[in-house]
Structure formats: structure tokens, C-alpha cells
N, C-alpha and C positions, 0 to 999 in steps of 0.2 A: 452784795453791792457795797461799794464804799463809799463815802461820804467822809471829807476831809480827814481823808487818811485812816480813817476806822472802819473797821469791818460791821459794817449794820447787818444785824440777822431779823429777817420779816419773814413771818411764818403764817402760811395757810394752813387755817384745819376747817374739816368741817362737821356742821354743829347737829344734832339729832336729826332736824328737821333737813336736811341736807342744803342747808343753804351754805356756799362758802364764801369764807370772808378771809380779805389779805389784813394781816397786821403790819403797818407799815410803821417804821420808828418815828419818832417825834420831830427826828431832824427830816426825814425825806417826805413826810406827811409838809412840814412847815416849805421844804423847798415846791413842791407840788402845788400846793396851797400861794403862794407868792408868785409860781407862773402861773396859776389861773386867773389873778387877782392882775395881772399885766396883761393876759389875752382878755377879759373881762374888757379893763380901759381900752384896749384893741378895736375890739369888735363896735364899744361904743364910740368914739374915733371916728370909725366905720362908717357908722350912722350919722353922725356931724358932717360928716364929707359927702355924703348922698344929700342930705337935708340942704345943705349949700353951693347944690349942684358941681361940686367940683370935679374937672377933668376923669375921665374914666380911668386914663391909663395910671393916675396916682392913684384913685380908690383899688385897683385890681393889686397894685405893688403892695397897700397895706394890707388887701385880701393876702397877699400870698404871703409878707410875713405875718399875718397871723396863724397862717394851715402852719409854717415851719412851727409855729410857737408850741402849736400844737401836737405835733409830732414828736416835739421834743418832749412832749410831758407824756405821748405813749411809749417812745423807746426808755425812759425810765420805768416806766410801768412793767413792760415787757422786759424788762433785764431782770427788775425785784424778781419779776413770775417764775421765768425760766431758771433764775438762779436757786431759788426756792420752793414756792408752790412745785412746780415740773419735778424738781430735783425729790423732792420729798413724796410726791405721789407715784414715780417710779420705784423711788426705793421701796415703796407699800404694797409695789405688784400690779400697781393699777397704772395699765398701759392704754387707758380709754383718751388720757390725759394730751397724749401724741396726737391723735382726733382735734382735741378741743383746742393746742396751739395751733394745728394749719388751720381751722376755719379763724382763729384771732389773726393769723396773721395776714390771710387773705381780707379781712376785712379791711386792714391796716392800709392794704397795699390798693385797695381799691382806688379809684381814681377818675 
């Protein structure tokens, strides 16, 4: 992944207990981190405009950019992954991994 023009390396390993965890760098944690904290105001938004009964067809438009808002902080997710995680647990031989992105990605794509 890159992040203003540098190559960020975020590496999945995993830990005895097999639980895996992404390392993600400081910058793409902190950009992640500041679009949650905008879907966050989003959503509460949301709620202000329900509570003051406002027109449907404006609360569904900020429903639907917040789903974009949201999608955008998965297809970052899913780039670190695939570029990483995936890339690194293929090269280990472990091809259960191919599995585990269709069902992420169908989850993504659900609808």
C-alpha cells in the first residue's frame, strides 16, 4: 500500500494462540482512524435528522453516503490484506487463505 508516496509495509502474523492480527502503520491506522471519526459524526447526523423528522429522501441520501464512507475504509482494509496478509500466507504454502478472501469478499459485496 502507499500512503503519500511511500511504500507502507503492514504485516500479518500469527500469534501461538492463533489469533491473527494486521499491523497496520501509524499513518494508515491514523487515516482509518479519522474516517471512522467522520462516519462516527455521520451516523450521529443521522440520528438528528430522524429525531427532527426530517424529509426521508434527505436522511436515505446521508444513509447512503455514509455506507460509501464505509466502503471506503473496507477497500482500504482489503488492499493492506491482499497486498500483505494474502501475499505472505501464500508464499507460506497456506492456500486455505484463498477461502477466507471469497467469503470476505462476498460479505463486502452483500447488499
Amino acid at each position: 500500500m502507499k500512503e503519500n508516496g511511500h511504500s507502507i509495509k503492514e504485516e500479518c502474523y500469527v500469534t501461538s494462540t492463533q489469533n491473527r492480527k494486521s499491523h497496520n502503520s501509524e499513518t494508515v491506522k491514523k487515516n482509518l482512524t479519522t474516517r471512522l471519526n467522520r462516519i462516527e459524526g455521520q451516523i450521529r447526523g443521522i440520528k438528528g435528522l430522524i429525531e427532527k423528522d426530517t424529509y426521508c429522501d434527505d436522511v436515505i441520501t446521508q444513509i447512503a453516503a455514509t455506507q460509501s464512507a464505509l466502503n471506503s475504509v473496507a477497500k482500504i482494509l482489503l488492499e493492506g490484506h491482499l497486498k500483505n496478509c494474502v501475499v505472505d500466507r501464500l508464499n507460506e504454502g497456506d492456500t486455505e487463505i484463498i477461502d477466507e478472501v471469497l467469503v470476505t469478499v462476498q460479505k463486502l459485496m452483500k447488499r
